[in-house]
N, C-alpha and C positions, 0 to 999 in steps of 0.2 A: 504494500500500500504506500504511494508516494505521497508524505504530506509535502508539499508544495506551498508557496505565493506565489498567484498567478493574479497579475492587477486585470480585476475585468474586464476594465474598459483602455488599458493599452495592451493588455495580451502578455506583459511582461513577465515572466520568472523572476522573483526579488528571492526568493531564498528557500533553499531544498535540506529536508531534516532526515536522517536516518529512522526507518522503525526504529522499536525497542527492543532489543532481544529478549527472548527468555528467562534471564540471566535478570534483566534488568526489573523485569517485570516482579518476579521471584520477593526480588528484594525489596518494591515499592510496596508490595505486601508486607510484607514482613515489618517496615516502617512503621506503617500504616496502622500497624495492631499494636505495635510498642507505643505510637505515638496515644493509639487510642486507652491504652490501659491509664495513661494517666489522665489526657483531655476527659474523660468521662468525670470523675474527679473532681473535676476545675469547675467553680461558682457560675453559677449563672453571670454574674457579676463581670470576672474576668473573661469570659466568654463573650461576654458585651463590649468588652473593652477592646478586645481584638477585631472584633468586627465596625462594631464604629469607625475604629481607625481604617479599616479599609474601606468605609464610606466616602471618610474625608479623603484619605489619597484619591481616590478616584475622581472625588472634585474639584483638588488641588489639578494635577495632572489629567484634566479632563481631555483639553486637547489631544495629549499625547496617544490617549487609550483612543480617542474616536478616530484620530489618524490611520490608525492599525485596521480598524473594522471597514474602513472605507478601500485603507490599500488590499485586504484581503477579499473579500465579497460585494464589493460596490455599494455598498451604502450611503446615499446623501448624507455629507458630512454633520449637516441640520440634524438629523434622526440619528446618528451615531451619535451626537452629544446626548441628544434625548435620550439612548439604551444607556449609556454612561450616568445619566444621573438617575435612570429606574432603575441601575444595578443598587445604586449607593442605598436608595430609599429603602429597598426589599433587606438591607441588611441593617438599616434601621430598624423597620418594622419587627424586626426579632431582638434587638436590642432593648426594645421597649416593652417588648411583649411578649416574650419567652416562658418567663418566668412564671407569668400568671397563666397562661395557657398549657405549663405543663405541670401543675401544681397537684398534689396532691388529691384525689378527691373520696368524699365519705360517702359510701353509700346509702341508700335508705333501703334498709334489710327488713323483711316482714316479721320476724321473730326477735326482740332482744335475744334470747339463745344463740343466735350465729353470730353474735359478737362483735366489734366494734372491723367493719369492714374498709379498708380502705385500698382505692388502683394507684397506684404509682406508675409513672410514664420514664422507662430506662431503657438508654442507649442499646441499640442491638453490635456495633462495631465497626469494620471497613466496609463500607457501599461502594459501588460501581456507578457511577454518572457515566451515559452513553450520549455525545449532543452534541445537534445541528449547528449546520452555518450562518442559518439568517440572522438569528443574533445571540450573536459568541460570547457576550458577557454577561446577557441577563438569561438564559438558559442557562448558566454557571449560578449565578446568585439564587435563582430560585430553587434550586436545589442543594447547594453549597449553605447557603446563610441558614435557613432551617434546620437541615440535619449537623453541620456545627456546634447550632445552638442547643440542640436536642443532647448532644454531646457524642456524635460518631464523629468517623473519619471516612474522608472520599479519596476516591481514586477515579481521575477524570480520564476520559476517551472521545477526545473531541475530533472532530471532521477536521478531512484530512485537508482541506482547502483554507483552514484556518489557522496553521500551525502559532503564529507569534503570537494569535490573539491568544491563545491557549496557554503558550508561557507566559504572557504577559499576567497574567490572572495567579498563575500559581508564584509569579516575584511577588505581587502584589501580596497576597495573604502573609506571604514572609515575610514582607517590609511591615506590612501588621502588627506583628509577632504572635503569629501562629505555630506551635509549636511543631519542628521540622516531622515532615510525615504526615500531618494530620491532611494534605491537602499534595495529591501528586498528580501532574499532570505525564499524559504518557504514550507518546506515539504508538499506540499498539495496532500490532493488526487481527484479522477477524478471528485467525486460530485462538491468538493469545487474550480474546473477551473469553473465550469460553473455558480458558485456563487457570484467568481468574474468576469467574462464577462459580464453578468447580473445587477453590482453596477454601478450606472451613473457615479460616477465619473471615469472610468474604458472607456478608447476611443481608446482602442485598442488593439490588440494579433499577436504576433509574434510567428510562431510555426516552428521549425525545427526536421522534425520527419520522420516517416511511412508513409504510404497513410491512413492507417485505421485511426491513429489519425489526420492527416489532415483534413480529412473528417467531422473526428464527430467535432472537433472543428471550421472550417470552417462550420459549420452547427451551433452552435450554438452561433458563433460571428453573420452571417448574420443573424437568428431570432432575436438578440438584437441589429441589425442596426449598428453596430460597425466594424468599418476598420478591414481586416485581411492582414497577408501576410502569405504565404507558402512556405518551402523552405523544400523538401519530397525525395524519390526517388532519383536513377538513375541508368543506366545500361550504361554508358558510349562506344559510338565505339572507336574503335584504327584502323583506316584505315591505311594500308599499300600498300603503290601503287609500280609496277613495278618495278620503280629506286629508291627506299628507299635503304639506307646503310643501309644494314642487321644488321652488329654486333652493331651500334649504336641502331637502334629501333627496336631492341632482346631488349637490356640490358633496355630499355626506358621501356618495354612492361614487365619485368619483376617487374620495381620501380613501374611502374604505377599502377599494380595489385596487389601488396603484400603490400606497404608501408600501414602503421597503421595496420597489419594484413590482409588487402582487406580490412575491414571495414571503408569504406569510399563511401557516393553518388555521387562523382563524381570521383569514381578510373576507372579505361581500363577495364569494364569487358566484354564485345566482341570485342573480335581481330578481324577483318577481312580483310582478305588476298587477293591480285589478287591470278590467279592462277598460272602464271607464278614461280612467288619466294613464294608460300606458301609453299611448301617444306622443301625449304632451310631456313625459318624463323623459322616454328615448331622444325626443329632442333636444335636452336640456342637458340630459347623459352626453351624448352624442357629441352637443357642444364644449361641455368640460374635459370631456377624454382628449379631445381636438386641441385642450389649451394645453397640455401638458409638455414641457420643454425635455424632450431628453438631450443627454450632453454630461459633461465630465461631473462626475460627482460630487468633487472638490469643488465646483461654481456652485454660489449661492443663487444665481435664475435657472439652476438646473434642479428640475419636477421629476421627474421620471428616472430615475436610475438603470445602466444596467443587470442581465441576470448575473447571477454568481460566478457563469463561466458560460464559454462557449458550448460545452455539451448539455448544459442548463437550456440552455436557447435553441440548439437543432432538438434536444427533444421536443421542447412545447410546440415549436413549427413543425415539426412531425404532428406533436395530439391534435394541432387546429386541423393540416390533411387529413388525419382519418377523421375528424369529426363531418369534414364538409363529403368525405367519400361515403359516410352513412347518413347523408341529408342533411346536415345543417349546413344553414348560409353563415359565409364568415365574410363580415366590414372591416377593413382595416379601417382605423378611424386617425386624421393627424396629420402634418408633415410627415415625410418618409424620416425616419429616425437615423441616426450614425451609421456609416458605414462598419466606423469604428468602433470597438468593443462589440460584448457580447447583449447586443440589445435586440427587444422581439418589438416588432409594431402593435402598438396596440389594438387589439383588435375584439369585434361582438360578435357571439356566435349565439344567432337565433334558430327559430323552427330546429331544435333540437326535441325530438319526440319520445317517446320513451322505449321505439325498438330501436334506439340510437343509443349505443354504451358509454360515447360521450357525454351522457346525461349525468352519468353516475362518475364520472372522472374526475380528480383533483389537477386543475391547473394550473402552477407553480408561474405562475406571469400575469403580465397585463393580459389578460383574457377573461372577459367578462361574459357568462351565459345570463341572457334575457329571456324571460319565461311569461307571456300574457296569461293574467289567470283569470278564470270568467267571475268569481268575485273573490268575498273576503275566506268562505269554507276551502275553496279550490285553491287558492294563496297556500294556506295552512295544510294542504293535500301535497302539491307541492313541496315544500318546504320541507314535509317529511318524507318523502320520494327520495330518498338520501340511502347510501349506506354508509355515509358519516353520520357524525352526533355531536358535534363541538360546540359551536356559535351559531347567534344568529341575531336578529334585529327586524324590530316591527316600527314603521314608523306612519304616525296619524298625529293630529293636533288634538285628539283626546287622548291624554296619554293613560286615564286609570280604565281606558279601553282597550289600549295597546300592551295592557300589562295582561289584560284576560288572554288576547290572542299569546302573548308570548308565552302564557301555560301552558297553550295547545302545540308548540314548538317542540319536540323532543330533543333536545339538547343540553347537555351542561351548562352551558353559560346563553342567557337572553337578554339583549338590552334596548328599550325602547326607546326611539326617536337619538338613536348614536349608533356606529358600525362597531362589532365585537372590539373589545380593546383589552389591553391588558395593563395594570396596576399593582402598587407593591401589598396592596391590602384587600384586593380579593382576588377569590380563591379562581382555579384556573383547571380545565378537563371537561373529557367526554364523556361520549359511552358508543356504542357499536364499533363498528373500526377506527371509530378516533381515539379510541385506547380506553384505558378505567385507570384510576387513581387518579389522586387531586394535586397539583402543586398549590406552595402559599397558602397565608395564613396558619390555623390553628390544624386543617385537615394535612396540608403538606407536610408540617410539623410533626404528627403524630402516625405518617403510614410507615417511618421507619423506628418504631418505640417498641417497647416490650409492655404491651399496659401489665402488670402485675397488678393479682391480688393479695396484699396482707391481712388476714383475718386474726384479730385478735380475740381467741374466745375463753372465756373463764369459766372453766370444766368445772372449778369447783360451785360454780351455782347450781349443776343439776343434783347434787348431796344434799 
């Protein structure tokens, strides 16, 4: 597996890292538990303290870290400051909040006879973080800041397109002062995940990826009996009902689907429209897609980013041909985009029907499916017509309206009159193939704990 810097949008090689041997792996484990036997140990308090501190550095050195995310997967330099300062919050958030979310709790037992019951919330040990490129620091934090705080140790496997962003993270926790081991970053390849899934001291995997890697690694965490969570997929709806203010959720419809490039699982990628104002939307779509400026990243008038890479790009141009070879019309909508870099034309692919398998496809780009639905039940038909279950968004000018439809939404996360988004203080995940478990907050917090029971009972009351 070559982890590489390849700058997207010149094509450029900046710098090629060796896998990790066996050898090397071996030992990051073995760190990792030594570090952990003590980090478990350590107060909430100082657990706090090393993480804060990696707040501030990151906002001290903000520039620095979003320089990196832009050189490695194209990221609008804008939006790489933005994941730079939702890394720092997410590790606030457990700073502040750790402590009281893993506290002790008493049970209410039906019998005084069972005794004075209480669950305690204790570290299980070295985790496996498995994670994506789209964004390299805050797919690190959400995973990292929780179970740190919790009191495990990580062992990270980041994409291989991201290499610096990857070390830059594990300087970072160091310059912290995190204690060495607790936090290893590790060019491995695919043999060597299953090498460490398989080491006992090893009680768990975190993966934020594909369905295909989901899969095989969810297959080879549960043969070695070890917690997983999933966090895969998404094809996100953008429901538009009747009375939605148009030029608002145009312009919503537009963020939602372009920002980070599209490259996001939980961006707007099926619009669908009542049919009354779907007209009047696509035109308004139509016209904001069109104002999008692609061009260097590093420009501040630059909207549109390239994909991650050139085979990021002949794929999705590949899914738009088969979509239109099994009946959907595709608009490129825009100036024609850069020659240069790895950029896709933005483009709407309608009349997609449902014996069209690009209905049911994830598309990792500016590629927007437009779906007319004959009202507000067919909307909600729609929208679960999915073998995702991530995000999604209802948007009307009654909003304790749009709160009922979002009920009818089968998905993890729904939010009315905004495109799915993501924050350091709520929780985050799916269900059908966009995986199960939750990152963030009190739930991401507690999927890698050991809830215990301590039952204190006094035998001598039944004398």
């Amino acid at each position: 597996m070559a982890y590489q810097t390849i700058n997207p949008y010149t094509g450029e090689t900046l710098a090629t890292f060796k896998d990790a041997t066996d050898d090397e792996v071996r030992t990051a484990i073995a760190a990792a538990h030594h570090a952990f036997l003590q980090w478990r140990e350590a107060s909430f308090a100082e657990r706090g303290r090393v993480l804060q501190a990696a707040a501030d550095l990151l906002r001290r050195d903000s520039d620095y870290y979003a320089r990196l995310l832009t050189l490695e997967m194209g990221k609008l330099f804008a939006e790489a400051k933005a994941e730079v300062e939702l890394s720092a919050k997410i590790f606030e958030y457990y700073v502040r909040n750790a402590a009281a979310l893993l506290a002790p709790e008493k049970l209410p037992v039906l019998d005084p006879a069972e005794g004075d019951a209480i669950l305690v919330h204790e570290p299980l040990g070295v985790l496996l973080a498995i994670e994506p490129w789209n964004f390299p620091y805050y797919q690190i934090a959400r995973i990292l800041a929780p179970q740190l705080s919790a009191g495990n140790t990580v062992l990270l496997k980041h994409a291989s397109n991201v290499p610096q962003s990857a070390a830059a993270f594990e300087r970072l926790m160091a310059d912290a002062g995190l204690p060495k081991g607790a936090f290893k970053n590790l060019y491995a390849t695919r043999s060597q995940i299953e090498l460490i899934i398989n080491d006992d001291r090893v009680h768990g995997v975190a993966l934020t990826g594909s369905e295909a890697a989901g899969s095989v690694v969810a297959a080879q965490a549960g043969k070695a009996l070890k917690k997983s969570t999933m966090e895969l997929g998404g094809a996100d709806a953008f429901v538009v009902l009747a009375d939605a203010d148009l030029e608002k959720t145009a312009k919503w419809a537009v963020f939602g689907r372009h920002w980070n490039g599209g490259q996001v699982c939980c961006s707007s990628k099926r619009l669908i429209i009542v049919d009354p104002v779907y007209d009047a939307f696509l035109e308004r779509y139509r016209k904001g897609v069109a104002g999008l400026i692609a061009g260097d990243p590093f420009e501040p008038k630059t909207t549109l980013a390239p994909l991650s890479s050139e085979k990021a790009a002949n794929d999705l141009k590949e899914q738009i041909r088969q979509a239109v070879a099994h009946g959907a019309r595709a608009e490129e909508v825009g100036p024609a985009v850069p020659n240069r870099g790895a950029f896709v034309q933005p483009t709407i692919l309608t009349e997609v029907h449902e014996d069209n398998p690009a209905r049911y496809w994830e598309f990792f780009g500016p590629v927007s499916l437009l779906f007319r639905a004959k009202d507000e039940d067919d909307a909600v038909r729609i929208a679960n017509d999915s073998p995702f279950g991530l995000g999604g968004s209802v948007f009307t000018t009654n909003s304790s309206h749009g709160a009922t439809v979002a009920r009818r939404i089968s998905t993890g996360m729904v939010f009315v009159n905004h495109p799915t988004k993501v924050e350091a203080d709520l929780p985050f995940g799916g269900i059908r193939r966009s995986g199960y478990g939750r990152e963030l907050i009190g739930l991401g917090l507690k999927d890698f704990v050991n809830h215990k029971l301590i039952d204190v009972v006094d035998i001598y009351a039944h004398f």
